[in-house]
N, C-alpha and C positions, 0 to 999 in steps of 0.2 A: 484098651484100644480107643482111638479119638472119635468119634466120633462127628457127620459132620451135617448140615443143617439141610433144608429142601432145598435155601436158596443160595446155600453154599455150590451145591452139587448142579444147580441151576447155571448159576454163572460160568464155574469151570465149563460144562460142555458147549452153554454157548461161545466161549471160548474155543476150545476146541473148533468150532465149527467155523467161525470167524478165521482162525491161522489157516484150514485146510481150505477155505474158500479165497483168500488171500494166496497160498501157493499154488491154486489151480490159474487164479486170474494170473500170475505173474509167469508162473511155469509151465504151464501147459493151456497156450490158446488155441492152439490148431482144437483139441479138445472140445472145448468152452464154444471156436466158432461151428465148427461140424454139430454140435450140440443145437445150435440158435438152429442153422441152416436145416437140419433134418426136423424143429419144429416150426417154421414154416413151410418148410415141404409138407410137411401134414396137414396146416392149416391151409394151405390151396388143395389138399385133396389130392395130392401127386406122390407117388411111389418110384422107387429106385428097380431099375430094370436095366438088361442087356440082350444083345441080339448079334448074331455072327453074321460076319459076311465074308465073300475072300478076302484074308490076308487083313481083316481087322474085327476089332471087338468093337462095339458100341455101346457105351451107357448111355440111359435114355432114363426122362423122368416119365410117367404116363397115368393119367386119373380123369373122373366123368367117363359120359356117357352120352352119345348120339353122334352127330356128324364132325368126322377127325378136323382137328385143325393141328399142323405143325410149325412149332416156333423155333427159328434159327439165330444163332448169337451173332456177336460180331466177333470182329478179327479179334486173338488172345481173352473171349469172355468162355459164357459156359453156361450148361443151361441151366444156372439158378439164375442169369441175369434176367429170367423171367420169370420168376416165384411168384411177384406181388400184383404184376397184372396178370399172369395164368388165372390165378385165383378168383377172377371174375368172368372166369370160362368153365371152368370144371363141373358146375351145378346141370350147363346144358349142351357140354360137346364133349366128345375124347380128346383130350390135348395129351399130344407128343413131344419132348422136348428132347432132341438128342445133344450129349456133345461132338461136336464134329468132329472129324475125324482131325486129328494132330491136335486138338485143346481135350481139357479137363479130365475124365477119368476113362476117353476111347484112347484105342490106339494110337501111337506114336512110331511108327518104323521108320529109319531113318530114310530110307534105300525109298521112301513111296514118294511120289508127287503129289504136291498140291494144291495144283493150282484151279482155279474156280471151275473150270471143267471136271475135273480128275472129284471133284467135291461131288458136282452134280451125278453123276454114274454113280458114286456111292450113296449119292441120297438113294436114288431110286430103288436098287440094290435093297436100303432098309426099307424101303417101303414094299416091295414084294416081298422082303422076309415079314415082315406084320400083316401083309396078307392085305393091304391097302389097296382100295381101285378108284376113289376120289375123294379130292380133300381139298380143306382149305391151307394155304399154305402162308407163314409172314415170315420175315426175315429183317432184322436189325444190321446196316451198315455191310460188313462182308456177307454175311445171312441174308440180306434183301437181294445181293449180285449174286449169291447162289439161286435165292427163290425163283429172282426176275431169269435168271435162266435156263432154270428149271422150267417155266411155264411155259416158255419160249420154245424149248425143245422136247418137254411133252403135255402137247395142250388136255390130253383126252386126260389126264391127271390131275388137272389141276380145276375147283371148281371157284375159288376166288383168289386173291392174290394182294400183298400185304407187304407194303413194302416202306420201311420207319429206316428214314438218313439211311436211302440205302447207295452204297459203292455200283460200280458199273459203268459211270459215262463220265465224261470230260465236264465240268462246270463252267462255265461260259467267264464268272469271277473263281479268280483264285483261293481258295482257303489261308487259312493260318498255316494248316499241315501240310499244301503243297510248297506255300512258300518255304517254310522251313527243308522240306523234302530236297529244295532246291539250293539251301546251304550247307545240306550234309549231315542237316540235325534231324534225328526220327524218337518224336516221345514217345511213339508208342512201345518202345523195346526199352525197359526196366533195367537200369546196370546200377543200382545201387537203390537203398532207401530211401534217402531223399528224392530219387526220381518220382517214387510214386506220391507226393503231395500237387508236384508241378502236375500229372497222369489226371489223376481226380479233377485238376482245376481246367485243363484243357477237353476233357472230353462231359465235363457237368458243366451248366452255368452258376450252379449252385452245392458243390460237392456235397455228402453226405457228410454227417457228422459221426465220424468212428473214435468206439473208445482207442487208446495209444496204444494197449496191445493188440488188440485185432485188427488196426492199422498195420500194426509191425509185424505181423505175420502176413498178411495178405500181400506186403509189399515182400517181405523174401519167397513168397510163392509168386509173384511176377517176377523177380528177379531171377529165378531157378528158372523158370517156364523162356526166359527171352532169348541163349540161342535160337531153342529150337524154334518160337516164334519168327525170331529172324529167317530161319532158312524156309520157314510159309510165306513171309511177305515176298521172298526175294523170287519163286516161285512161281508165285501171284502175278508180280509188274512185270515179272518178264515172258510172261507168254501172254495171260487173257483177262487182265484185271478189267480193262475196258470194254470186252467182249458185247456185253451185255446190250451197247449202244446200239450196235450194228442190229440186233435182236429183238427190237425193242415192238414192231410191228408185226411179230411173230404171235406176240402176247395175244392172247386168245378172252382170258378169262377177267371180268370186272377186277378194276384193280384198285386199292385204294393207297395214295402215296402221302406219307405221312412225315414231317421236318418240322426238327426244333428249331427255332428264328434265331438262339445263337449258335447253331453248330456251328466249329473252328476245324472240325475235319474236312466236310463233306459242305460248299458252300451251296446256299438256300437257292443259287440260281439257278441249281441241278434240277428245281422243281417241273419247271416248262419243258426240260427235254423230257422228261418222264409223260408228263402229263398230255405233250404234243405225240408223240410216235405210240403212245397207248391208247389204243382209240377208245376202249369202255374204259373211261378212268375218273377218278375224281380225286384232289389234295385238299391238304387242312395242315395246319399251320399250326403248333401247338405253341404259345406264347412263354416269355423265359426258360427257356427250356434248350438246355444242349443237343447232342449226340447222341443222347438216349433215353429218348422218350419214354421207351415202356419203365425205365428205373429211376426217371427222374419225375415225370409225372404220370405214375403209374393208373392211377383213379382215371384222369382227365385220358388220356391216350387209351383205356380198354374201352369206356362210354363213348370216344370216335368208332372203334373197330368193334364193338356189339351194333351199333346202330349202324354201319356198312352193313354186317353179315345180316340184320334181320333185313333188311332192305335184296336177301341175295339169296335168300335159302331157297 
């Protein structure tokens, strides 16, 4: 029988190990991403949770300890689009991160509405299922038009209020994405692969750099996800998407308004109506910086919003 050397036996396995790390990258990235994602979920300190409400499920991330703070996505995100700055919450608050309802892994029924009201009643909802009775609340973009009318409509809830590029009122300058909006083209609804490189480059000023497989899967998970996204946006503009303007004086609780100088969605001159009709309010302006701040400068945008809340506790 042949026998065969240590460093014969050596090489084959790392071989071996080499082919099956080569057909996981190439074969199976959903794998590979859920893998990165469930360890940064650990490295901020946050755990996978759900919670019933009528006629939906919620998953929710939630980790820390002391006074709640919950963080809301934008339109088509999900709550890992706040992993990296959670992370510099968790050591000294409860952070809650749900997916809202119609994104990520809560329910999706088709037959429900969703428009920024129909959001808000369900926030609430999860917040007396966790047994919540004051908190701090932010919200990103469609998340800031939920928060901002959430405070609006129940102040005794809300103890500060956190609102990054967020949706809700008319901007005095048009956007990139109204103008578009206005010839019929909407990026944010995903119909093929390539949509999502233009997606990244319109709503970052600086996209992130993704390896090409877990690009190409995150882009056919936009792609699957964009009817039904379509039928939230159409939802949205046509009953209360601007709701929030008219509510704006309603807002009770120190609020802090937070805009990247190049957002192409949501243009920077939205800041003054926010900033005028809230009367305890203060902005900050986070420099090269798109749509989303908390994932594009995650460091720089939670060291604003730690030094609001110690200023509020």
């Amino acid at each position: 029988m042949k026998k065969f050397s240590k460093k014969t036996i050596f090489l084959t396995i790392a071989a071996v190990v080499i082919v099956i790390a080569a057909v996981l990258y190439f074969a199976v990235p959903e794998y590979l991403y859920n893998k990165a994602i469930d360890g940064v979920r650990k490295d901020a300190g946050l755990t996978h949770k759900s919670a019933n409400i009528p006629d939906f499920k919620i998953v929710y991330l939630e980790g820390g300890t002391g006074d709640t703070i919950i963080m809301l996505h934008g339109f088509g995100g999900s709550k890992d689009n706040w992993l990296r700055f959670a992370k510099n919450f968790t050591p000294n608050y409860r952070v809650i991160i749900p997916d809202l309802p119609g994104f990520g892994e809560s329910s999706k029924p088709q037959d429900a509405k969703y428009n920024i009201m129909s959001e808000v009643e369900r926030l609430n909802l999860l917040a007396k299922e966790l047994k919540l009775t004051k908190f701090h609340i932010v919200g990103n973009s469609m998340g800031g038009n939920i928060a901002g009318n959430y405070a609006a409509t129940y102040p005794e809830m809300v103890k500060t209020l956190g609102l990054f590029d967020a949706a809700g009122v008319i901007s005095p300058i048009k956007s990139e994405l109204t103008l578009l909006f206005e010839k019929g083209i909407n990026p944010l609804i995903i119909k093929d692969v390539n949509d999502y490189d233009k997606f990244l480059e319109f709503v970052y000023m600086k996209p992130p750099q993704l390896p090409s497989v877990i690009k190409k899967y995150l882009a056919k998970q936009a792609v699957k996800a964009g009817p039904f996204n379509k039928k939230i946006l159409k939802d949205q503009i046509s009953t209360d998407f601007v709701i929030l303007q008219s509510k704006l004086g309603k807002i009770t609780a120190p609020t802090l308004i937070v805009w990247g100088d190049s957002d192409k969605l949501i243009h920077i001159s939205a800041v003054p109506i926010f900033k005028k009709n809230i009367k305890n309010s203060k902005s900050v302006i986070i420099k090269d910086c798109g749509h989303l701040p908390m994932l594009e400068k995650p460091q720089e945008t939670a060291s604003v919003y730690q030094d609001f809340l110690k200023g509020k506790n």
